[in-house]
N, C-alpha and C positions, 0 to 999 in steps of 0.2 A: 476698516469695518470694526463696530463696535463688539466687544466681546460679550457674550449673555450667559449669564448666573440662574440658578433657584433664588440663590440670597447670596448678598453685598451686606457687608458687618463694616460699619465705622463705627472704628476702635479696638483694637485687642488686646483690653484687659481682663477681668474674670469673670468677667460678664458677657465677655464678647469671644473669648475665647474656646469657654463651655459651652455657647451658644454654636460656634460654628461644630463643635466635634459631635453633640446632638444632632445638628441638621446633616451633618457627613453621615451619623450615623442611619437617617431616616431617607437617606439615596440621596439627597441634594447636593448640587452642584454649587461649592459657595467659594466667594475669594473674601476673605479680610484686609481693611484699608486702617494702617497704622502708620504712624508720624514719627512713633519713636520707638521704642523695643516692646515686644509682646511681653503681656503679663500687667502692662498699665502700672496704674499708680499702687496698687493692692504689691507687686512685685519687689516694685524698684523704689518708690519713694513712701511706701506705706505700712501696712500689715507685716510685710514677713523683716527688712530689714528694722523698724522698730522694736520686732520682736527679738533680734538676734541681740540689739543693744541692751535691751530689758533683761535680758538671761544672761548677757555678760555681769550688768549690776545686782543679780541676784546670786550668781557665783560670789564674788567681790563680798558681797553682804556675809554671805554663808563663810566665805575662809574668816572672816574677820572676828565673826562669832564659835570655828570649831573650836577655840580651847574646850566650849559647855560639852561640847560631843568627846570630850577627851582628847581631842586631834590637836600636836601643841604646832605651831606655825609662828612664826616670825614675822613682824613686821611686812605683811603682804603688800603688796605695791601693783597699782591700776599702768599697764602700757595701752595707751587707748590708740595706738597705732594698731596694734594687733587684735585689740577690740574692733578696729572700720576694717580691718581685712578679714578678720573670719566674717563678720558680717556680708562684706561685697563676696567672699567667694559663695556663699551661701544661697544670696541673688543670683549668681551666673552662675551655680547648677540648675536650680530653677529655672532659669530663663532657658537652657538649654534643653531640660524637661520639656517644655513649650514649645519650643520650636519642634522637637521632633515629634511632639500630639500632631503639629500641624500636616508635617511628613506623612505620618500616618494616613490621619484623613484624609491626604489628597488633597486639602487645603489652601488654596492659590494667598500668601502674602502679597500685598503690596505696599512698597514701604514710601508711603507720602501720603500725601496730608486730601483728603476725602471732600466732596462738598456736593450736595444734592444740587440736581438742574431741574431747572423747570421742564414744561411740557417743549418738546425740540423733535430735530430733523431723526432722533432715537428711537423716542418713545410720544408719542400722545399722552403720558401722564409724566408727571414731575416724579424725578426716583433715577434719573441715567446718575452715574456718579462721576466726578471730572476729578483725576488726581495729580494731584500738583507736587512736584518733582523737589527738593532741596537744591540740587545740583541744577535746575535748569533745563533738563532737558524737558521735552513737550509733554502735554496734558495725554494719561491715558484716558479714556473713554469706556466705561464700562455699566451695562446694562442688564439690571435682577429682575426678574418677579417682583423679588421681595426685597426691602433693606430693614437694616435693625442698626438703630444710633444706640451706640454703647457708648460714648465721648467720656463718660465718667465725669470728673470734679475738678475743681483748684481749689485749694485754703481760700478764704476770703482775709480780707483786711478790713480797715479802720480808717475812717479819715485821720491824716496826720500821721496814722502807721505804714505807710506805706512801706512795702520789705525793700530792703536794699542789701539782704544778705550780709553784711559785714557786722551792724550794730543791730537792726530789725530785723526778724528771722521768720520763715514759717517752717515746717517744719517738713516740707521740703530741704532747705538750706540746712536747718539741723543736722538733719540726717549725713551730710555731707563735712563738717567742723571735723579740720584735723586735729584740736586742741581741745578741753574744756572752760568751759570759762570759770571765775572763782565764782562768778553771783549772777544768775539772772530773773527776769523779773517774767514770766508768762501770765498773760493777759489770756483770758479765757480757763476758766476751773470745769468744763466741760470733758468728756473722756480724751481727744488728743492730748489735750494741757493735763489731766492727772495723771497721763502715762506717764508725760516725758516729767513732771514732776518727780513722780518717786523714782524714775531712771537716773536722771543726776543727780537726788539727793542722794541714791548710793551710793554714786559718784563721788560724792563730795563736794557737790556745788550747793551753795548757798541759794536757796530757792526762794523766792515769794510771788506768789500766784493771787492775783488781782481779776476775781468773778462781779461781773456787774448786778446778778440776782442774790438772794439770802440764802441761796443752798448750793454747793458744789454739786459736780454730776445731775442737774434738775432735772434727767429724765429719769432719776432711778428712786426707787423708794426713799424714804426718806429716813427712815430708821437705816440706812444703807448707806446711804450719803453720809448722814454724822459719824457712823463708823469708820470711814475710807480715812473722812476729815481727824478724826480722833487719831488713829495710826498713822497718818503721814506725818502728823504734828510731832511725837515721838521723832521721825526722821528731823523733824530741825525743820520743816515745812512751815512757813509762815502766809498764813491764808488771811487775806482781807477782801471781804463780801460788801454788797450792796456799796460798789463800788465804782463808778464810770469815769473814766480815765480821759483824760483832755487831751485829746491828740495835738492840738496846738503848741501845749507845752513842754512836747518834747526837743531834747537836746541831745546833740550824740558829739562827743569830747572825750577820749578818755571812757569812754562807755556811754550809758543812758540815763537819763534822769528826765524824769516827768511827775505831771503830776494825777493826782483823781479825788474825785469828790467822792469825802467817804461820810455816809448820817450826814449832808447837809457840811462839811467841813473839809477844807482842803491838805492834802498829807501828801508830801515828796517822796520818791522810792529812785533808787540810782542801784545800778550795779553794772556789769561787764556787757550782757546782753541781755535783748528781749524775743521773747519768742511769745508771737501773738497765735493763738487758736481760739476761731473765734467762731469757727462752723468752716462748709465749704459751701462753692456755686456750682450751680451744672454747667459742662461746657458746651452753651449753646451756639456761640457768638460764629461766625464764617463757617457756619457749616450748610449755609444754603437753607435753612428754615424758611427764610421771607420766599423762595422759590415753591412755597407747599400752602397748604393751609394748615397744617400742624399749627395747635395752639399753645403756647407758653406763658405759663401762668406762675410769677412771682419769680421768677427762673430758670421754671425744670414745667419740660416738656409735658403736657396734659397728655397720658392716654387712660383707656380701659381696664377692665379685671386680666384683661388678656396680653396687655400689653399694646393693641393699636393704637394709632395718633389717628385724626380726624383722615388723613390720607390711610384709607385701611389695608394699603399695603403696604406703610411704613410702620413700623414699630419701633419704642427704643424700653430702654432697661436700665436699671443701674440708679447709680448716681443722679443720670442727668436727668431724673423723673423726680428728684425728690424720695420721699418719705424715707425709708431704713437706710442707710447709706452703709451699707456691709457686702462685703466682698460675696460670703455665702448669700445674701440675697439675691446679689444680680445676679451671681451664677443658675439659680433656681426659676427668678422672671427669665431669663434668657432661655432655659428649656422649656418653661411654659408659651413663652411665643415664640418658638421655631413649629414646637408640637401643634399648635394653634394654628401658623400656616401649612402645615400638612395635615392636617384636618384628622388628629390622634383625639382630639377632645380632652384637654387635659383641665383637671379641677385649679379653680382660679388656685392664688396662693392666699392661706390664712394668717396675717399678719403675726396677729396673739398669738402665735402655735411659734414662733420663731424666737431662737434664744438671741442676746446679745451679751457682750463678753467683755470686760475692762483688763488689760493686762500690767495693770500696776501691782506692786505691791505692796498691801494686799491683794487678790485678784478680786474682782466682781464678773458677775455673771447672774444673768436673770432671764425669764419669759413672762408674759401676759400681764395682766393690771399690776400698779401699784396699788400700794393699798386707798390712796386718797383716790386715784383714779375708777378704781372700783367703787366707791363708796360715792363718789361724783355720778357717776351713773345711774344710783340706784339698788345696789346692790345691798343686802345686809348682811356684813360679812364675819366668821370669824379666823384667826389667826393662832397658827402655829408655830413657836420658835423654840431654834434649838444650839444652845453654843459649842462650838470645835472642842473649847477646855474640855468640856466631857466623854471625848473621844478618845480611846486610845490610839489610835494611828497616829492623830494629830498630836498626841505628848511627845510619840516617839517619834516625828518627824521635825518637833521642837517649832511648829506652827500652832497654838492653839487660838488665835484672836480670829474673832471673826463668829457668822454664825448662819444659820440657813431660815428664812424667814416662809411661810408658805400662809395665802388670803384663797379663804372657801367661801362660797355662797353656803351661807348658814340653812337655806330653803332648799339648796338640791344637792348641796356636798361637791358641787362643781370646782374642782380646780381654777382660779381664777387669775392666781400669779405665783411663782417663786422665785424669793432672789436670796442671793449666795454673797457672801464676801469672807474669804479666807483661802485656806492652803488648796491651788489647783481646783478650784471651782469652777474655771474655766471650761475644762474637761469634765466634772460631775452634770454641769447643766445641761448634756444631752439626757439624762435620763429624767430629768423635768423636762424636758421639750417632749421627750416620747410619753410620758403620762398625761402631757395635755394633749396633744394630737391622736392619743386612747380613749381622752376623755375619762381619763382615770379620775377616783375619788382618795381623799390622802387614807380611807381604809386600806383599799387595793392598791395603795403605797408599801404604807406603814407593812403589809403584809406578804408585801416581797422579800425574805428572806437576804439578808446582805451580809455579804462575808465579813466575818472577824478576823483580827482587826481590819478595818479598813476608815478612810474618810468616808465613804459611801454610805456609812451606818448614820452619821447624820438625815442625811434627809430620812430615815424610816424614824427616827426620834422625831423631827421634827412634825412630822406628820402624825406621829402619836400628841404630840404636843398639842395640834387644833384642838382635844378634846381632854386635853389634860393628863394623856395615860403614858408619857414617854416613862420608858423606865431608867434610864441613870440619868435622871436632873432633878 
């Protein structure tokens, strides 16, 4: 006999995982169907072990510059063995965090691989879920209310790039390299590719970074982008734009060599490895979609503001939907449709009100329009800016590059975007995320009181700035 759920969750990443401890918390009866470790790719091959690499090179960076702090040091020297272990133990506290949320809620795991069934001897509607075993043993059978596809993502490739781990990388495999290499070449100047960019160049690796558009980072402002571009170049970052790369030409001997059309002209690049980021896809593929009438469009699962797919008691989240593809996103779609099937009413989510975060270094971090994007709309806007150099936090933390950018509707004082690039902006951009979800004006910025010193006194200068009246610039 088949077992019955409130809610059947395929996938337990962070999307799927916030989602079931929400519906545990809302009385439901939920089991989650995972393939490989909970926590998803946000855990294990994403967000937090990237992050762990990135602050090892930011250590690395900082001993090699304390003489300027006074601190004298000798010849510091990179063990990146001990660099991939504190990273993995770091993963498997985490992951052990997870597992016990799951304990908690009462939780049912099931560890294999999930697939929607059609209308059967279960259910009269498509939604029974069949899981399939690693080891072989039989299919369990398990029957929701409700299901929510959290499948998340995979790196995509390139014709002719296809990853082979060894010499073509995605940044999955990356994350895995017991060695560094002396030079590699990342394909894609988009936020993966400028992470791991300035990550190995603190490293020490010989980087160049091949974008097929004329702007690094294209979803970020553009006075943002040429800054990120301006500082990485400092690091020894060698960037070539408006560039498309021939997958046919590549050769892997001894390392990589290929080529790409760059202005109409063709130019060879070789080094040790390549690490292609180039976007990701949703993982739609054997999950039983053609069993539903769920619609998929371009990739990633078509639903609602609510999160349902055309079957309205299938829902999914995340990733595999397209648009923001952040860990804090799907976490928040996933409690908007659990609350949605238990009928809490919860307010769709507002995209523009959400930050996004680059953790290179420099750091970027921003929320709502660019400035071209606002001004593409119809907007008449004006602009406030304000640079770190002016900060005293920032002198004395020996971070001054960088600056905070904020675009107003000139007609109503509306907050329309701010973006950040410099010292732990990462971390300041919650409080642009809560003055545009206040629907704050950069007055009622500007006029929040922010401690001295602090980097926080930026965004009230810069907010002074829309109108001219910052006082130290």
């Amino acid at each position: 006999m088949a077992k019955e759920y409130d809610l059947v969750i395929l996938g337990g990443g962070t999307g799927g995982y916030v989602a079931a401890i929400r519906a545990s918390q809302l009385g439901m009866q939920v089991a989650m169907v995972e393939k490989g470790e909970l926590g998803g790719t946000c855990l294990h091959r994403g967000c937090i072990p990237s992050k762990a690499l990135l602050r090892s090179a930011e250590v690395l960076k900082q001993t090699k510059e304390a003489n300027e702090y006074g601190i004298e040091t000798e010849n510091p020297t990179l063990n990146f063995t001990k660099v991939q272990e504190r990273k993995n133990s770091i993963v498997k506290t985490l992951h052990q965090g997870v597992q016990g949320l799951m304990k908690k809620g009462k939780i049912d795991v099931f560890e294999g691989f999930g697939r929607i069934l059609g209308p059967s001897i279960f259910s009269p509607m498509p939604g029974t879920i069949s899981i399939e075993y690693a080891n072989g043993d039989e299919n369990t059978m398990i029957v929701p209310k409700n299901v929510l596809i959290a499948t998340g993502s995979k790196p995509k490739s390139l014709p002719g790039l296809e990853i082979d781990g060894t010499y073509v990388m995605s940044s999955d495999e990356a994350l895995q390299m017991e060695e560094l290499p002396s030079s590699i070449i990342i394909v894609g100047g988009g936020v993966i590719g400028i992470e791991w960019a300035s990550m190995l160049a603190d490293f020490g690796v010989d980087v160049t970074v091949v974008e097929y558009l004329d702007q690094i980072l294209p979803t970020e402002d553009e006075a943002i982008a040429k800054e990120v571009e301006k500082l990485l170049k400092k690091k020894g970052i060698t960037f070539v734009k408006s560039a498309k790369v021939l997958g046919d030409t590549l050769t892997k001997e001894n390392g990589v060599t290929i080529e790409a059309e760059v202005n109409g002209e063709k130019e060879t690049f070789k080094a040790d490895k390549m690490l292609v980021s180039v976007g990701r896809e949703g993982n739609t593929t054997n999950i039983g979609i053609e069993n539903t009438d769920i619609v998929v469009e371009k990739g990633f699962i078509h639903t609602n503001q609510y999160f349902q797919t055309k079957e309205t008691h299938i829902y999914a989240i995340g990733d595999v939907i397209g648009g923001m593809q952040l860990a804090h996103v799907a976490s928040h779609e996933g409690i908007v449709a659990v609350e949605h099937m238990a009928d809490q009413n919860p307010l769709p989510i507002e995209y523009d009100n959400i930050a996004s975060c680059i953790y290179s270094n420099p750091e970027v971090a921003s929320v709502g329009f660019t400035e071209k994007e606002a001004k593409k709309k119809g907007f008449e806007v004006k602009v406030g800016k304000f640079p770190f150099q002016a900060i005293g936090k920032a002198l004395v933390h020996g971070e001054t590059d960088g600056f905070v950018k904020i675009i107003v509707d000139k007609n109503t004082e509306d907050l329309l975007g701010i973006h950040m690039v410099g010292p732990h902006v990462t971390d300041m951009i919650s409080e642009a995320g809560l003055a545009k979800v206040l629907d704050a004006t950069p007055w009622e910025v500007a006029h929040t009181i922010h401690p001295h010193p602090s980097l926080s006194e930026v965004m009230g200068e810069a907010a002074l700035a829309v109108e001219g009246k910052q006082i130290h610039g």
